[in-house]
N, C-alpha and C positions, 0 to 999 in steps of 0.2 A: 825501732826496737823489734828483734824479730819473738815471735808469738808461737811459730809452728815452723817448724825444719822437719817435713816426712820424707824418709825414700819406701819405695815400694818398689816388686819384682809383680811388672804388668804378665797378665796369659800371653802364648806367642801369640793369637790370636789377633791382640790387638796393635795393627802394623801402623806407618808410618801414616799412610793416607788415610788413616780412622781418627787422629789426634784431632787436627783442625774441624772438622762435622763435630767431633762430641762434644768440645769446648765451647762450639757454637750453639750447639742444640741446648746445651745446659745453662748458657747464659740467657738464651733465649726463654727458657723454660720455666730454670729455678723459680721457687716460690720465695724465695731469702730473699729480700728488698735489696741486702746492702750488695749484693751483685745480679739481681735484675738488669737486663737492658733489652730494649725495645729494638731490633734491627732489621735490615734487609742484607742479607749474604751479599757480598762482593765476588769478582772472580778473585780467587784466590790467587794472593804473589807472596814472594817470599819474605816483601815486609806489607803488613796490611794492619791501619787503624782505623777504629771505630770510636763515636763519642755518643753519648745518651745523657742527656741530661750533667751535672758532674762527671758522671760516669765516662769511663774511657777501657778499650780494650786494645792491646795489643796483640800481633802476632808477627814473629817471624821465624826464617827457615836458614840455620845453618848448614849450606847443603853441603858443605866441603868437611865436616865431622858427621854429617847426618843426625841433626842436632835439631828439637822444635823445641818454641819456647812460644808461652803465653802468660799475657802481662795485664792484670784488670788494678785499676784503680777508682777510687771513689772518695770523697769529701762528706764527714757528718755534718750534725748539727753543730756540735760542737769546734769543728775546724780543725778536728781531726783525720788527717789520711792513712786509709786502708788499701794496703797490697797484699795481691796474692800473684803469685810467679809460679806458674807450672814448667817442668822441662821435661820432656821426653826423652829418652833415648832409646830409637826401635832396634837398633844391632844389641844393644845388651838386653834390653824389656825391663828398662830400669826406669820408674817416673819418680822426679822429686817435686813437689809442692812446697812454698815455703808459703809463710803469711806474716806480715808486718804491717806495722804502725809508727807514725812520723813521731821522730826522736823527741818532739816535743812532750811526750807523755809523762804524767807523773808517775813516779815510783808505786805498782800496786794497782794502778788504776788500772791499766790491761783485764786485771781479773775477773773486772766488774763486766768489762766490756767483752772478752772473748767468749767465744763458741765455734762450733767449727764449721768450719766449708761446708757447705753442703754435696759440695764438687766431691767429697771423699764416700760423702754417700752412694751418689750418683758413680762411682768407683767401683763400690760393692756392689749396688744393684744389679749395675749392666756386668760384672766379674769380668771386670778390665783386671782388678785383683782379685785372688782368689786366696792365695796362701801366702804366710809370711815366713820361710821357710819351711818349717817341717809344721806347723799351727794352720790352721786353717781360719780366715778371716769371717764372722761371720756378726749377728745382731744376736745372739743367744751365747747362753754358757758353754764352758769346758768342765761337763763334768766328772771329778774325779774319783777313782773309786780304785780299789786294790787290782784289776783287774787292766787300770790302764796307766799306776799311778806312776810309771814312767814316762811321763808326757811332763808331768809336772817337775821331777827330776833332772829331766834333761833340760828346764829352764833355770833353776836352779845351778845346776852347773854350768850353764853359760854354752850348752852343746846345742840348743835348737834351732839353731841359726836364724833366730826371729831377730828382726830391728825394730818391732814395735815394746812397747812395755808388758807386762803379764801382771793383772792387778788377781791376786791368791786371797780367796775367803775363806775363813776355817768357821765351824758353826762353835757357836758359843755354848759353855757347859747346859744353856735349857733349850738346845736343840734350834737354832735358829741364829739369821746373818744378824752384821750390826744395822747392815743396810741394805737393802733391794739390791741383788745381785741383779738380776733380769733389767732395772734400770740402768745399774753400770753399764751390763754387755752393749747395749740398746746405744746410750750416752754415747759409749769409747767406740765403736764398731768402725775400725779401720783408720783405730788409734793408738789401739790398748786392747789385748786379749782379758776378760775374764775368768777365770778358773774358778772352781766350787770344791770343797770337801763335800763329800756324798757319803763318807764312810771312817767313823770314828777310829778303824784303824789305819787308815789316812794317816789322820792327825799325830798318833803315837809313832810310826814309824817314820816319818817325816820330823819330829821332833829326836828323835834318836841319833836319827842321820844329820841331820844340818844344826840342830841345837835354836838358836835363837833366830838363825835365819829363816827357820821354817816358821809358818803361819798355825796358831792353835788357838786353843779355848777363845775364839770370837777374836783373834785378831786380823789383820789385812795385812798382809805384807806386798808389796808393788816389785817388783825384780827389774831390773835395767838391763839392756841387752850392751852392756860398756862397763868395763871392771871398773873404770873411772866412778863410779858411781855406786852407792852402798843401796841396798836395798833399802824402801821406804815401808815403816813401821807403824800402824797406828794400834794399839792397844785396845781390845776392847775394854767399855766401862769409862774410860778416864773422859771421852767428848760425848758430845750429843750428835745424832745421827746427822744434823748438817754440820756442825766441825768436821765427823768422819771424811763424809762428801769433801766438803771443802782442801782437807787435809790430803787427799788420794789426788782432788785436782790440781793443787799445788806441784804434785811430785810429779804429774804427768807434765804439767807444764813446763817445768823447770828442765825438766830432759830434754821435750822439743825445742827449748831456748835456747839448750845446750849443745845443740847437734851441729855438725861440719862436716860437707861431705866430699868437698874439697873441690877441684875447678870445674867449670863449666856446669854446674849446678843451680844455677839461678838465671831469671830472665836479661838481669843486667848486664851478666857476663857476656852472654850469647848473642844481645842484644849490640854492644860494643863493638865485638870484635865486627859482627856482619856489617853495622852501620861505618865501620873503621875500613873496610873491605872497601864496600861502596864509595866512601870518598875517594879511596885511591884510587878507582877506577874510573870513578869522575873526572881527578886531576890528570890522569894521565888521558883520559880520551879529550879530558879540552887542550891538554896541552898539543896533541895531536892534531888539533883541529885549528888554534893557532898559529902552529908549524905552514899547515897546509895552504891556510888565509896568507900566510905569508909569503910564501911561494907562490902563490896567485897573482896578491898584489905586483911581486916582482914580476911576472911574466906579461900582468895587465901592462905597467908601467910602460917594460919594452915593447908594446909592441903599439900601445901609444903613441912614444917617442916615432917610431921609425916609420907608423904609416899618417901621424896627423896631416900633413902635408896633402896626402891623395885624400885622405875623409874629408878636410874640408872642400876641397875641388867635387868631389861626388856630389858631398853636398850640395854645392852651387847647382853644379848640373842638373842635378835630381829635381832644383828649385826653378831650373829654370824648364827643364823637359815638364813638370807640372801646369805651369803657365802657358805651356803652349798647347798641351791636350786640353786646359778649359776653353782657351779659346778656338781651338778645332771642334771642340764639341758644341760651343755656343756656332759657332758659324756652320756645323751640319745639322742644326737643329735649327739657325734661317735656312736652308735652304730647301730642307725638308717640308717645314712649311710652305715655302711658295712655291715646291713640288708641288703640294698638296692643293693647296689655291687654286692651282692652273687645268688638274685635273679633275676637281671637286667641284670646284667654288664653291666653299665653302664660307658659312655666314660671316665669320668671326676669321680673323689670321691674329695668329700670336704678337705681341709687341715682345720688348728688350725685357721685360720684368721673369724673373726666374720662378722657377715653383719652390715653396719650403716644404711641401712635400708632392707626392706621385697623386696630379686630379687636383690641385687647391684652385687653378683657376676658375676651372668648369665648377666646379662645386659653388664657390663662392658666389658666382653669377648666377646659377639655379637655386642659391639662399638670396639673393638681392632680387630678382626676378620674381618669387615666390609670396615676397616680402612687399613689396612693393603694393602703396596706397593709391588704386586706378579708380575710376568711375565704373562701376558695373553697368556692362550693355553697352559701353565706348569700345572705339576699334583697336587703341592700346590694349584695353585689358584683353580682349578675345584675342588680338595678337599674343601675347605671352603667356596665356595659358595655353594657346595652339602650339606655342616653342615647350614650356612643359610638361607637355603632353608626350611631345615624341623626342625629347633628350629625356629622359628619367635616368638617374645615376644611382650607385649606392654609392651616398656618401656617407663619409666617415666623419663630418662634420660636425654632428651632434652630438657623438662616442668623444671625439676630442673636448668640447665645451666640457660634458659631464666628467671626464677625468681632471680637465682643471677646475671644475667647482669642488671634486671632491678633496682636490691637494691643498685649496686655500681657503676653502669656505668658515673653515673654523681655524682660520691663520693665526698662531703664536708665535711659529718660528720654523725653520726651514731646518730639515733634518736630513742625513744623505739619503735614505729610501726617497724625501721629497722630492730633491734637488735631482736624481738618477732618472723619476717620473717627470720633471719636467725638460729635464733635457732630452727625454726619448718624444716629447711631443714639440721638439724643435729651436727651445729656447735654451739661452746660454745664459748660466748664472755665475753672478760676479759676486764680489764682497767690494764695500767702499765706505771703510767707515762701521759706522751703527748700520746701514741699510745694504740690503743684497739688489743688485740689479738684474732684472729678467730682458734678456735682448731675443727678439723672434724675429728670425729671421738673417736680416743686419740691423745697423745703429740706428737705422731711419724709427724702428718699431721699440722702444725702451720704456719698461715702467721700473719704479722703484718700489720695495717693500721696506718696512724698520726689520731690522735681525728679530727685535722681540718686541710683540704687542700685548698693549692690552685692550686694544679696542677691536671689540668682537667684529665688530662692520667695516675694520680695513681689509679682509680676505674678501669679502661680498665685495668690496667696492673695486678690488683688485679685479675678482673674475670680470664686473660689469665692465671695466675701461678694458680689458684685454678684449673682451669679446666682441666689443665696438670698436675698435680699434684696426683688432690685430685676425680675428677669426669670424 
C-alpha cells in the first residue's frame, strides 16, 4: 500500500555524486529506529547492498538514463514491511521518495502507523530542497497579510506551481486558530506548506473572490496542487481540535496515496531494468566464453590427435634420459668419493645409502655419536668426544624433530597446511582406507596414522616411533 508518493525540485547544487554520501550519512545517522542501520561504507558500485539487523538497504546506478535509486526496507513487530524508495534525477534536479507498506495491511490501520521520513527532514535541513515552485519550503508559517495576499491567490488558483499541499487557516471570529498552526508548519515541513490569515481583511476578500473555497471565520481549507482533487474543508466548531488534526491528515494522506509520477520513478523500476541490463550482459559474455572453450577444446583435440604418437615417444625418452642421469649421478658421486679417500683418507667413505635431505648422514652420526652410553675415562669415550669436538656441524636435526612434534603432537587429523609441512620435511603422505601413511624417505621407513583420533597419545606416540626410527 503506498503511504507517501513525493516529488521535489532538488538546488542544482545537489549533483549526482552527493546522492549516495547523503543517503548513507542519514541512514547511518537518523535518530528514527525504523531506518536506523549500523554500517561500514563499501566502495561504491553501481549495484551495492547492505543488511542490518532485518534491515536492508539498497542502492543502484542507472547510468545509461543517469538515474540513482535507493531502496531501505525493514520488518516490525508486527510482520509488517516498511519501504521507502528514493530516486534521483540529477539532469532534471527532480527527487521522488515514495513510502510503502506490505499489501497485507488492514484498511485504516496505516493511519495509526504512519509519520514521515525523517529523510525529508534531513532534505530541508541540509536545502537539498529549498522551494516548491514559487513557495518556499520551510518549518514555520506563510503568513498572510494584504500586502502579500497574492501568494495565497495564486494557490488558490492552481498558478503556483507547488506539488506539495497548502493547508490555509483563517482565524476564528474570537481571534485565534482552531489548532496550533506553528505545529502543522513544524509536523508538514517538506510535506505540506502552511499559510496563516494575519489580516481580517484577508478573510473578507478571499471570501468575495473564491466564495466557499476560501478559508474564514476558523476554518481550514487544504488546496491540492491537481484539479482532480477538491479542496479539503474542515469547518470550525463542528470537531474537536484532534478530529481537526486528524481530518487535515487524512486529506494529506489521501493526496500522497494518490499521486503518479509516471515511469522511472520508483526504485523498482530502476532497479529492474539495471539488474535486466546485467543479465544480458551476463548471458552474452558467458555465451562468449562458451563459444571460446569450444574452439579451444576443438583446437586442443587436434592437436592431440596429430602429435600423441611423438608425446608418448618423448615421453619414454624423457623416462628414460631420467634414469640415466640418476645413475650418472649416483656413480659420480662413487667416485668422487673414492677421489676423496685417496687424497684425504678420510675416516669414514660413503656407502650405496642416499641422503633424504643435504648433511642427514653426518648429522645423524654426530646425534648417535653424542648419544651414545660409554664409560667415562675409557678410551671409547675420549675417542668420540675427540671426533666431536673437531666435526661440529649445524645441524638441522633438532629444528626438523620439533617441526614434526609440533604437526602431530596434538594429532586429530591431517589437514592440507599439515600434510604440505610434512612433505616439505621429506615424507610422502598417502590415504589407505581410515588411515593416512607417512613414508620417509622410501618404503623401507613407513608409519601409519588413523585419518581421525581421539586418542590424545597417538600424535606423541607417532613423533616417538618416527624419531627412533626414521630421524
Amino acid at each position: 500500500m503506498i503511504l507517501l508518493n513525493a516529488k521535489y525540485k532538488c538546488t542544482e547544487s545537489f549533483v549526482k555524486d552527493d546522492f549516495y554520501p547523503f543517503i548513507f550519512d542519514w541512514i547511518t545517522n537518523t535518530g528514527d529506529l525504523r531506518y536506523h542501520m549500523d554500517l561500514v561504507e563499501k566502495e561504491y558500485d553501481s549495484y551495492q547492498v547492505y543488511e542490518y539487523q532485518k534491515k536492508k538497504l539498497y542502492f543502484v546506478d542507472y547510468s545509461d538514463a543517469g538515474i540513482l535509486a535507493a531502496y531501505h526496507t525493514d520488518t516490525d513487530l508486527d510482520g509488517m514491511e516498511w519501504k521507502l524508495s528514493v530516486v534521483f534525477k540529477p539532469d532534471l534536479h527532480e527527487l521522488y521518495v515514495q513510502m510503502s507498506n506490505s499489501e497485507t495491511t488492514e484498511s485504516g490501520r496505516y493511519l495509526r502507523k504512519f509519520k514521515k521520513p525523517d529523510l525529508i527532514d534531513e532534505l530541508v535541513d541540509l536545502k537539498v530542497i529549498r522551494k516548491d515552485g514559487d513557495i518556499k519550503i520551510q518549518y514555520t508559517t506563510h503568513d498572510v497579510e494584504l500586502s502579500n495576499i497574492s501568494e495565497i491567490e495564486k494557490v488558490i488558483d492552481g498558478t503556483a506551481n507547488n506539488t506539495l499541499p497548502v493547508i490555509f487557516l483563517s482565524t476564528t471570529p474570537y481571534g485565534y486558530f482552531a489548532v496550533n498552526p506553528e505545529d502543522l508548519a513544524n509536523k508538514y515541513a517538506g510535506m505540506a506548506h502552511v499559510f496563516t490569515q494575519r489580516d481580517d481583511d484577508v478573510s473578507y476578500i478571499l471570501r468575495d473572490k473564491y466564495k466557499n473555497r476560501a478559508a474564514y471565520a476558523g476554518s481550514i481549507v487544504t488546496y491540492f496542487p491537481v484539479k482532480s482533487l477538491q479542496p479539503n474543508v474542515v469547518i470550525y466548531g463542528r470537531f474537536s481540535e484532534k478530529e481537526t488534526n486528524n481530518r487535515i491528515s487524512k486529506g494529506i494522506n489521501f493526496y500522497y496515496k494518490s499521486q503518479n509520477y509516471g515511469q522511472m520513478t520508483t526504485y523498482d523500476e530502476i532497479s529492474s531494468i539495471v539488474v535486466s541490463g546485467r543479465n544480458k550482459n551476463l548471458i552474452s559474455q558467458n555465451e562468449q566464453i562458451i563459444e571460446e572453450n569450444q574452439k579451444i577444446s576443438e583446437e586442443n583435440r587436434t592437436i592431440f590427435e596429430t602429435f600423441d604418437v611423438d608425446l608418448k615417444k618423448t615421453d619414454e625418452e624423457n623416462e628414460r634420459l631420467k634414469q640415466r642421469i640418476a645413475d650418472l649421478e649416483t656413480e659420480n658421486r662413487i667416485l668422487k668419493e673414492r677421489l676423496s679417500a685417496i687424497k684425504e683418507k678420510p675416516l669414514l667413505i660413503y656407502g650405496k645409502e642416499e641422503e633424504a635431505y643435504p648433511n642427514e648422514i653426518k648429522e645423524l652420526l654426530m646425534d648417535i655419536l653424542e648419544n651414545l652410553n660409554l664409560a667415562q675415562g675409557s678410551r671409547r669415550s675420549d675417542l668420540i668426544k675427540d671426533l666431536l669436538e673437531y666435526n661440529k656441524i649445524d645441524s638441522s636435526l633438532d629444528e626438523r624433530r620439533e617441526e614434526l612434534k609440533s604437526i602431530l603432537v596434538n594429532y586429530r587429523g591431517l589437514d592440507p597446511d599439515k600434510i604440505n609441512r610434512l612433505e616439505k620435511l621429506g615424507f610422502t603422505v598417502t590415504s589407505d582406507g581410515k588411515h593416512h601413511k607417512l613414508i620417509y624417505h622410501d618404503d623401507r621407513y613407513v608409519t601409519t596414522l588413523a585419518k581421525t583420533s581421539s586418542d590424545v597419545r597417538s600424535g606423541k606416540n607417532a613423533v616417538s616411533l618416527i624419531t627412533k626410527n626414521m630421524m
